[in-house]
N, C-alpha and C positions, 0 to 999 in steps of 0.2 A: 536485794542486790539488783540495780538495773544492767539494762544492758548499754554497753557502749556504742556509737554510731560513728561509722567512720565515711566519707565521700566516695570510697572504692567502691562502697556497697550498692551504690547508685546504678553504676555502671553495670552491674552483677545483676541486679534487678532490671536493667533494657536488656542484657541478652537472654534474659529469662522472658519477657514480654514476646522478643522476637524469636523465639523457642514456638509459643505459643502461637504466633503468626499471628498478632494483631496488628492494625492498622500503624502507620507510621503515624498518621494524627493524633490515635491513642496512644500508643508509646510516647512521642513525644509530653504529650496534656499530662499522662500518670510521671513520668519522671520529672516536667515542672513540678507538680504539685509534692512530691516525696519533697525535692530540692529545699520546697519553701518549708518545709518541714525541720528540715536539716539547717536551714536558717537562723529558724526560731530556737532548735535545742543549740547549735552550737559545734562540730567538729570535736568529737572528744567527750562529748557530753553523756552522763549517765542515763538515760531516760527509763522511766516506768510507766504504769499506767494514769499516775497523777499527771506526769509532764504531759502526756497526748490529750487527756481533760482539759489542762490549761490550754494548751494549741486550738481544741476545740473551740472553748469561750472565747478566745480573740477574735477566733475565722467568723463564730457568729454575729460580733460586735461590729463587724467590715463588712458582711455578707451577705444574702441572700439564704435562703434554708437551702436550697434547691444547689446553688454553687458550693456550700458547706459540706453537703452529702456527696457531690461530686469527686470534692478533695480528698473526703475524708474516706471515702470507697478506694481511691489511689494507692493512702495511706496503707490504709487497713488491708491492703494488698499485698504491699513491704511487706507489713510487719508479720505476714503469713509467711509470706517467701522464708522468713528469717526463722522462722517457727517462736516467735514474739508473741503468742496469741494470745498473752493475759497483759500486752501494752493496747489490743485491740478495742475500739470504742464503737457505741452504736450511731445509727447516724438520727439525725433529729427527724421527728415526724410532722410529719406536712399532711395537714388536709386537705383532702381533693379538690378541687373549685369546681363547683357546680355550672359554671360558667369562662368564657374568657375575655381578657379584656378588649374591648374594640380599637384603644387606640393605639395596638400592635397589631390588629389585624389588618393584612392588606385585600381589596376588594377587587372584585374582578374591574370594575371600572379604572379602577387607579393602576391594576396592571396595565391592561390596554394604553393608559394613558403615558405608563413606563416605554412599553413597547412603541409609541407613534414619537415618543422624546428619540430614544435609540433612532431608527427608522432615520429624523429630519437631522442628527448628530449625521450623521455617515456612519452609524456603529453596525455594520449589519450583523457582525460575529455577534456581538451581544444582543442584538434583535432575537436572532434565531436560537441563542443559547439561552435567552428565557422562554420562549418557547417552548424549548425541548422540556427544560427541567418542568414546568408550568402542566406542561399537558403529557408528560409521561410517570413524574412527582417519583422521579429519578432523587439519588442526595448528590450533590453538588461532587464529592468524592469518584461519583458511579461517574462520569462525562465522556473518561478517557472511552468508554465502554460503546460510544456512540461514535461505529465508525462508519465507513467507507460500506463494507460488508454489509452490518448489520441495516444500513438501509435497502442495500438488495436483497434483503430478507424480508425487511419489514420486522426484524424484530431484533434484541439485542439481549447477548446472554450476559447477564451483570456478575461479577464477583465479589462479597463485602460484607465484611466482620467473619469471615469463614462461611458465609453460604450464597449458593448460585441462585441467582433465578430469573427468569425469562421478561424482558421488559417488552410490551406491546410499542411499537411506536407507529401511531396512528397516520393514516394514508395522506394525509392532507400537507402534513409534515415530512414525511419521505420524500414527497414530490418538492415541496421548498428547499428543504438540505440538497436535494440531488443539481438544483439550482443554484444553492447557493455556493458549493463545494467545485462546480464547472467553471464560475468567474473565479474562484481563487485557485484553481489546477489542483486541487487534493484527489487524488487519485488513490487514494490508498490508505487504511487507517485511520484512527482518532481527526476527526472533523473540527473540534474545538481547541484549537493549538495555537502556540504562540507564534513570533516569525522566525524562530529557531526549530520550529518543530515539535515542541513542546509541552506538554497537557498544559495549559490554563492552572493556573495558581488560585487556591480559593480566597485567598483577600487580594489580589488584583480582578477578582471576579464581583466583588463585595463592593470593593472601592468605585469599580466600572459604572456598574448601579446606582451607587449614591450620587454619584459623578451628573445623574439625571432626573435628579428630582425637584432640582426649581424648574427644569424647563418643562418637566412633567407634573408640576403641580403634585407633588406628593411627599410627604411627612418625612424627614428622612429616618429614622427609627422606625418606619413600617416597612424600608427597603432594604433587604439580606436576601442572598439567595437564599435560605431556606425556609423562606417567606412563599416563597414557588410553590413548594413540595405542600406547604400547609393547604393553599389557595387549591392546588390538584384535590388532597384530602374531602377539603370541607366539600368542594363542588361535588365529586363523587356522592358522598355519603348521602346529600341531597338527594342527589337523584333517583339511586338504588338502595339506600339504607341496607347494606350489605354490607355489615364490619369485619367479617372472616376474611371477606374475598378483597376489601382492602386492606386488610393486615397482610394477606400475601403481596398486593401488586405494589406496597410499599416497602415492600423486605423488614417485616415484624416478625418475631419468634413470639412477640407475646402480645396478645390481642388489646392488652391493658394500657399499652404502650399510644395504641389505634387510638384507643378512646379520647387521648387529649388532644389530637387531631378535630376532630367530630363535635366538641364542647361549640352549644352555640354562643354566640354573644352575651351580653348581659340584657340587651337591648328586647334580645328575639324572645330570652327567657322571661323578661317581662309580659311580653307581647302574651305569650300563650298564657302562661297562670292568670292575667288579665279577663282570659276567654275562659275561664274556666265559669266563672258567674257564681262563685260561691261568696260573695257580699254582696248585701240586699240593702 
């Protein structure tokens, strides 16, 4: 006997999410993805663990492993909530990449080059807000967190996914923001707002950015804000080879998480097994 799925359940499932204090991005991302689920069986529909198999193999055939696994983590959420737990599926396995691809990787030069586009636009909100996220490798989410305050500290206490933690923001930077926040009279509060007062929207952030990439000569697929956070990572790990202490200053719980940060290029990883001189 399967069980039946009704649209109410949906809604049962976001106040269960917001019970749990997740993000409004994740709440949102996990009830699309149930939704599309409820698409596919139908209002009314019997479902068992055959049907969530079949839903699987479509997602595959459209998907990415990596977006599949996302969904199907969503899913496989529900179907908990619901105590469904023999409709529940595994999610597909993916092998590590040894490396990553270079042309999603953005370079410190083609930032710069983002940064002087902004700059001769008049964008200075966006100058300085890649900046921030760039050399603090803040998530785009964390922004509101960057305010008024936290620059007379010199530092900003972040909130996100349910834990706190302390973000450095570097002197060079306090001194710009404290600049740049005099020309627009922000006295108080979240620095990166709209002209309503309002946190910055992440795809009016997104869009802002790509908004600069023929005048900056740069890929538009290499430009997302958290393309930032990556370019923070990889620069760090360079320098100190310290992946603990970047799993903290990125707000990681899990070091594993760090590592696909860190992944060199394909390019670099040639370069070295090259120097190894083992063919004669």
């Amino acid at each position: 006997m399967g069980h039946v799925i009704e649209f109410d359940m949906i809604e049962a499932y976001r106040k269960k999410l917001e019970r749990e204090e997740k993000s409004g991005v994740t709440i949102e991302k996990y009830i699309r993805d149930v939704r599309r689920f409820f698409c596919f069986a139908g209002e009314g529909a019997q479902i068992s663990k055959e049907t969530v198999i079949l839903y699987k193999k479509q997602l595959t055939e459209k998907y990415t492993a990596a977006s599949v696994n996302s969904m199907l983590a969503a899913l496989n959420g529900f179907l908990k909530d619901r105590n469904w737990y023999d409709c529940t599926v595994k999610a597909l396995k993916i092998q590590r990449e040894a490396f990553r691809s270079r042309e999603r990787e953005l370079t410190k030069r083609e930032y710069y080059q983002l940064l002087e586009a902004a700059k001769k636009k008049g964008d200075m909100r966006l100058y300085y807000l890649m900046q921030t996220i760039c050399s603090t490798g803040i998530r785009v989410s964390e922004l509101p967190f960057i305010t008024v305050e936290a620059l007379q500290r010199g530092r900003a206490k972040v909130s996100s996914k349910g834990k706190s933690r302390t973000v450095i923001l570097p002197a060079r930077l306090c001194r710009e923001l404290k600049r740049y926040i005099k020309t627009k009279n922000i006295r108080t509060g979240s620095i990166f707002i709209t002209r309503n007062g309002r946190p910055l929207d992440r795809s009016n952030i997104g869009h802002a950015m790509k908004s600069l990439c023929e005048d900056a000569d740069v890929l538009r697929w290499k430009v997302f804000p958290h393309n930032l956070r990556h370019l923070f990572a990889c620069t760090y790990y360079r320098l100190e080879k310290d992946l603990p202490h970047l799993a903290d200053l990125l707000g990681h719980s899990n070091v594993n998480t760090t590592r696909i940060y860190t992944l060199a290029s394909g390019e670099e990883q040639a370069r070295r097994i090259e120097r190894l001189g083992l063919v004669v």
